[in-house]
Backbone as a chain_set.jsonl record, in Angstrom:
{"seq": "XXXXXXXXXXXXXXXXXXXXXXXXXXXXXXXXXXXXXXXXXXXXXXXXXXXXXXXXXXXXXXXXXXXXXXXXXXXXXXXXXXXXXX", "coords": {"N": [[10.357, 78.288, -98.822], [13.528, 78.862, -100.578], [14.941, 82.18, -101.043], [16.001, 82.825, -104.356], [18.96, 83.608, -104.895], [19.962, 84.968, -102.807], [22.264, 86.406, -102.05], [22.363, 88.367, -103.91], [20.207, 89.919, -104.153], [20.316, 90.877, -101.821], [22.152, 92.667, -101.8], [21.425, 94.409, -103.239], [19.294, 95.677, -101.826], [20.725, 96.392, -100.032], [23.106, 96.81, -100.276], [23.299, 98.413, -102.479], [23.162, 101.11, -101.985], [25.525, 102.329, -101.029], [26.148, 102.867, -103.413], [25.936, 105.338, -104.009], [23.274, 105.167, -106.274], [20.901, 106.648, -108.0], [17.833, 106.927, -106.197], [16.041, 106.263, -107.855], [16.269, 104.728, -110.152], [17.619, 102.012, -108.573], [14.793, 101.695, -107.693], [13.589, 100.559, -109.998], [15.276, 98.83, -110.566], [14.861, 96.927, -109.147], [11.87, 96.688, -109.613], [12.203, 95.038, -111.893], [13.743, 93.118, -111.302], [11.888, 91.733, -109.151], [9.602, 91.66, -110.823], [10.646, 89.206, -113.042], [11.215, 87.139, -111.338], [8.976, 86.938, -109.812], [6.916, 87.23, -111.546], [6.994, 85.647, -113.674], [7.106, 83.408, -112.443], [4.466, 81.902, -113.059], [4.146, 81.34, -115.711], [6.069, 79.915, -116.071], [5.551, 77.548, -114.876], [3.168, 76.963, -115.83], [4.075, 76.027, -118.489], [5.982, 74.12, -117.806], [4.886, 72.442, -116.301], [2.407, 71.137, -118.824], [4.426, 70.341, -120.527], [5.549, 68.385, -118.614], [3.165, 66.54, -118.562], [2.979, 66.02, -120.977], [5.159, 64.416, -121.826], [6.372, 63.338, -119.56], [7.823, 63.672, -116.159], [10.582, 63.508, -115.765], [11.346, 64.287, -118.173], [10.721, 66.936, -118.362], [12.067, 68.02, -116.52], [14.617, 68.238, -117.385], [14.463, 69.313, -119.58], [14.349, 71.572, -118.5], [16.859, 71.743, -117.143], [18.124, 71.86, -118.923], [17.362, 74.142, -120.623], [18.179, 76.468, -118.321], [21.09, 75.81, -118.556], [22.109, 76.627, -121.313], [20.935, 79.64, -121.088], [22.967, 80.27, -118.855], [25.386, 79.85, -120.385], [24.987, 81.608, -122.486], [25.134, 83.926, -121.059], [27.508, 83.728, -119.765], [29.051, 84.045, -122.917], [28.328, 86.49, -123.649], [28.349, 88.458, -121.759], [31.288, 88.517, -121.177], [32.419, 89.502, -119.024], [31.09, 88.908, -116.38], [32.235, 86.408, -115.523], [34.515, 87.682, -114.136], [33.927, 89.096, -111.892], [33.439, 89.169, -108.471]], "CA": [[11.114, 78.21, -100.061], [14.545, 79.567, -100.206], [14.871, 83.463, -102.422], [16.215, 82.989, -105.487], [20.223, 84.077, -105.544], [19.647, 85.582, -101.812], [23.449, 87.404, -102.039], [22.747, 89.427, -105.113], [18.941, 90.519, -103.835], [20.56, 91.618, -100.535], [23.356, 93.356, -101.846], [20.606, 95.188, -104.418], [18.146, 96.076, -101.061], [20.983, 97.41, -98.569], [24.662, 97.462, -100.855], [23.259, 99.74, -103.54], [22.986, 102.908, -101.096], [26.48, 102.234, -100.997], [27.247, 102.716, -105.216], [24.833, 106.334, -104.632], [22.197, 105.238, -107.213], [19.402, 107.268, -107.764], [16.565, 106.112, -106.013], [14.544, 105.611, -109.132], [17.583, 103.197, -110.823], [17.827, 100.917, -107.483], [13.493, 101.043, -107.64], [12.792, 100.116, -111.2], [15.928, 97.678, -110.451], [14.57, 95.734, -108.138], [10.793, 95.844, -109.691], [12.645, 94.572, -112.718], [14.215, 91.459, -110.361], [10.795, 91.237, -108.54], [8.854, 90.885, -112.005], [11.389, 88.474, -113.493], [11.271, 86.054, -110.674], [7.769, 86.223, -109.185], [5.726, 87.544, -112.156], [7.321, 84.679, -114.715], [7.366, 82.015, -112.404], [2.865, 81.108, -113.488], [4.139, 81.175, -116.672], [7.494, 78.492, -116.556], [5.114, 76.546, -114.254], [2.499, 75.995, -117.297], [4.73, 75.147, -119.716], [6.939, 72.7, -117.459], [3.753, 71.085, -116.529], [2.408, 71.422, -119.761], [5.678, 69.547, -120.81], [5.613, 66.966, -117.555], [1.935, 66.234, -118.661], [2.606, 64.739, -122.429], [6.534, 63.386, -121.594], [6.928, 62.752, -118.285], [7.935, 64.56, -115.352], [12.226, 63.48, -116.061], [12.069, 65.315, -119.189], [10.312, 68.184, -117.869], [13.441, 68.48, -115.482], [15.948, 67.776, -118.274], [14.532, 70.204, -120.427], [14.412, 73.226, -117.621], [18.152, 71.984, -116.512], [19.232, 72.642, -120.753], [16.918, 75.929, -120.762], [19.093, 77.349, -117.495], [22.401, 76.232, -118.782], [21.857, 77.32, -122.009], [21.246, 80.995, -120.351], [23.977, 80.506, -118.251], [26.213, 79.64, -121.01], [24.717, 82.57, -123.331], [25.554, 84.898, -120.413], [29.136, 83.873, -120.032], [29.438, 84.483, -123.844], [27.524, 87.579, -124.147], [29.064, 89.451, -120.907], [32.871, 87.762, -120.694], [33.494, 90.199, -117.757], [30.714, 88.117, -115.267], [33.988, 85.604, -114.776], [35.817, 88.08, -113.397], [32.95, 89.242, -110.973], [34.035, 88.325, -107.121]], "C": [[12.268, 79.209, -100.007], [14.536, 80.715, -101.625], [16.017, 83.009, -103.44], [17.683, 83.626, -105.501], [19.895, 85.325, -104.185], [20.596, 87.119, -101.366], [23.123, 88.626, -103.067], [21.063, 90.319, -104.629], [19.139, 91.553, -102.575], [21.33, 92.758, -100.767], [22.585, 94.261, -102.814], [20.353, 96.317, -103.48], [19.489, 96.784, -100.574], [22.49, 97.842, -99.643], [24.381, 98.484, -101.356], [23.153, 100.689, -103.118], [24.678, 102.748, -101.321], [27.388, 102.664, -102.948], [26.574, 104.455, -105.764], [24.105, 106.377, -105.787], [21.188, 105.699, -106.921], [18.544, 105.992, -107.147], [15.774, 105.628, -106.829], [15.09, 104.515, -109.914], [17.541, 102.156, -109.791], [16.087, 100.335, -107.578], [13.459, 100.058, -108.918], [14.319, 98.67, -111.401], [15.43, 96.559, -110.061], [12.596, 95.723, -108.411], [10.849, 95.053, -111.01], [12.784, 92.864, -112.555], [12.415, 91.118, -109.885], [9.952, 90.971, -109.847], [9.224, 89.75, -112.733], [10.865, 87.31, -112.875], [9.437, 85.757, -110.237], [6.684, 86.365, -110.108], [5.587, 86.42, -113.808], [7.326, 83.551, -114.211], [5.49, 81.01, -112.78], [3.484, 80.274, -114.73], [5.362, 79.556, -117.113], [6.408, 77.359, -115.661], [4.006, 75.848, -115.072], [2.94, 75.526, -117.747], [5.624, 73.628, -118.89], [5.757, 71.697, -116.875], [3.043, 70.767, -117.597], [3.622, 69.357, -120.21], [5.848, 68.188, -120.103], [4.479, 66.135, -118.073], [2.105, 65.039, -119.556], [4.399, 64.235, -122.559], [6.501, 63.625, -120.576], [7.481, 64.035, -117.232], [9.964, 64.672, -115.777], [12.586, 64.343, -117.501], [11.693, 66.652, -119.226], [11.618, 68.992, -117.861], [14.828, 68.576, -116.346], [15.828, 69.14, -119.072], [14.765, 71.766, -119.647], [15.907, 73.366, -117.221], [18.468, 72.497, -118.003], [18.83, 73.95, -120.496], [17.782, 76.944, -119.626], [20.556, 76.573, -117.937], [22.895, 76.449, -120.393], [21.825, 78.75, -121.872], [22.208, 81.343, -119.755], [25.028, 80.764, -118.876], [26.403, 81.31, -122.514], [25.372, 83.908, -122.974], [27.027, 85.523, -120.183], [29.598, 84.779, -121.488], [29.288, 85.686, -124.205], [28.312, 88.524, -123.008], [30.485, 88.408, -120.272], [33.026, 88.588, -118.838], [32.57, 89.728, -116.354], [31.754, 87.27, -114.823], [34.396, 86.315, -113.572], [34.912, 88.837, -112.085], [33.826, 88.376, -109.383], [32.868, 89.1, -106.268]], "O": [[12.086, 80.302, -99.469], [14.271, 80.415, -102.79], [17.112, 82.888, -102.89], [17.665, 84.458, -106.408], [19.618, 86.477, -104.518], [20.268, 88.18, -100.836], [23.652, 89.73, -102.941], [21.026, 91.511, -104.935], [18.512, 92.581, -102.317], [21.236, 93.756, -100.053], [23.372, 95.072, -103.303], [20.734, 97.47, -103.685], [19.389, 98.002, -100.724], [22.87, 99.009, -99.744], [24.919, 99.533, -101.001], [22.984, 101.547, -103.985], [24.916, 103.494, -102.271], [28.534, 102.698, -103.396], [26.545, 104.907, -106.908], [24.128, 107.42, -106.44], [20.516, 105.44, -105.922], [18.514, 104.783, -107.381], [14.94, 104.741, -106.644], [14.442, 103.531, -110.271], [17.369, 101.078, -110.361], [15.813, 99.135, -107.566], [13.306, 98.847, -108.762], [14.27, 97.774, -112.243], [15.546, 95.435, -110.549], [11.913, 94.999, -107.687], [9.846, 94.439, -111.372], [12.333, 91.888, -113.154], [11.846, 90.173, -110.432], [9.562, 89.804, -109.885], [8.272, 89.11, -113.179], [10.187, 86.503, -113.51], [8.828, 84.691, -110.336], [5.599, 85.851, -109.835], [4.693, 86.356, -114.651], [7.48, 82.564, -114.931], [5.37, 79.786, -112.745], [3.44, 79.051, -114.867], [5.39, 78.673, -117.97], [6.624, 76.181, -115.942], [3.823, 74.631, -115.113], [2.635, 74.334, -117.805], [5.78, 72.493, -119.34], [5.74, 70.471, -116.985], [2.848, 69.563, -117.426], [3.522, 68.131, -120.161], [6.168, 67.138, -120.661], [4.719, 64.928, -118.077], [1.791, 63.857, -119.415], [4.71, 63.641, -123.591], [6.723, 64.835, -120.593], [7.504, 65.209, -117.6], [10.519, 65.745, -116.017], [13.65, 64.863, -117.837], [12.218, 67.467, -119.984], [12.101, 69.911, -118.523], [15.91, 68.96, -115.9], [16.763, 69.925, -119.231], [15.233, 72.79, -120.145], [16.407, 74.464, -116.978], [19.071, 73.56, -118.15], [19.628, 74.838, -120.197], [18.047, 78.095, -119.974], [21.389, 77.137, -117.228], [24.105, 76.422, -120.619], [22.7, 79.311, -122.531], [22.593, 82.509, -119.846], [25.788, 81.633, -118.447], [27.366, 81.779, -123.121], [25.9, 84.73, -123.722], [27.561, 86.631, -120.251], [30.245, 85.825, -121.44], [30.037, 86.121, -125.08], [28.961, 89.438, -123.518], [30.563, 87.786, -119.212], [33.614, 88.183, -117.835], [33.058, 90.031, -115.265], [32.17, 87.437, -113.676], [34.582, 85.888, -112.433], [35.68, 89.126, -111.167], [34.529, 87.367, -109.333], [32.75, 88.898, -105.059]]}, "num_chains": 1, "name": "protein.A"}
């Protein structure tokens, strides 16, 4: 299975020596990312089966594509200056 946004995990593990962050800001960074992704994914996997179970598996998928661009869209609005990110 491919990681999850592989550029921004790499650039966490080896760039961030590079921005001198405390060691304890780069840890509790990255067990922040590591709880996010691997300690929430039981939980989206109930509910979207859950969800696949009593409508179907297509609205499962419909409803998880709104719920991430919904976030996506929240994110834009909420931090304008991700855009300008390169």
């Amino acid at each position: 299975m491919r990681e999850p946004l592989p550029e921004v995990t790499s650039y966490l593990r080896l760039g961030g020596r590079e921005w001198n962050w405390p060691t304890a800001l780069r840890r509790r960074v990255m067990s922040a990312y590591v709880w996010a992704v691997v300690g929430m994914a039981p939980a989206g996997s109930l509910l979207f089966g859950l969800l696949a179970e009593r409508w179907g598996a297509p609205a499962a998928i419909l409803s998880g594509a709104l719920v991430c661009a919904v976030g996506a869209g929240t994110m834009l609005v909420v931090f304008p200056q991700v855009r300008r990110m390169e």
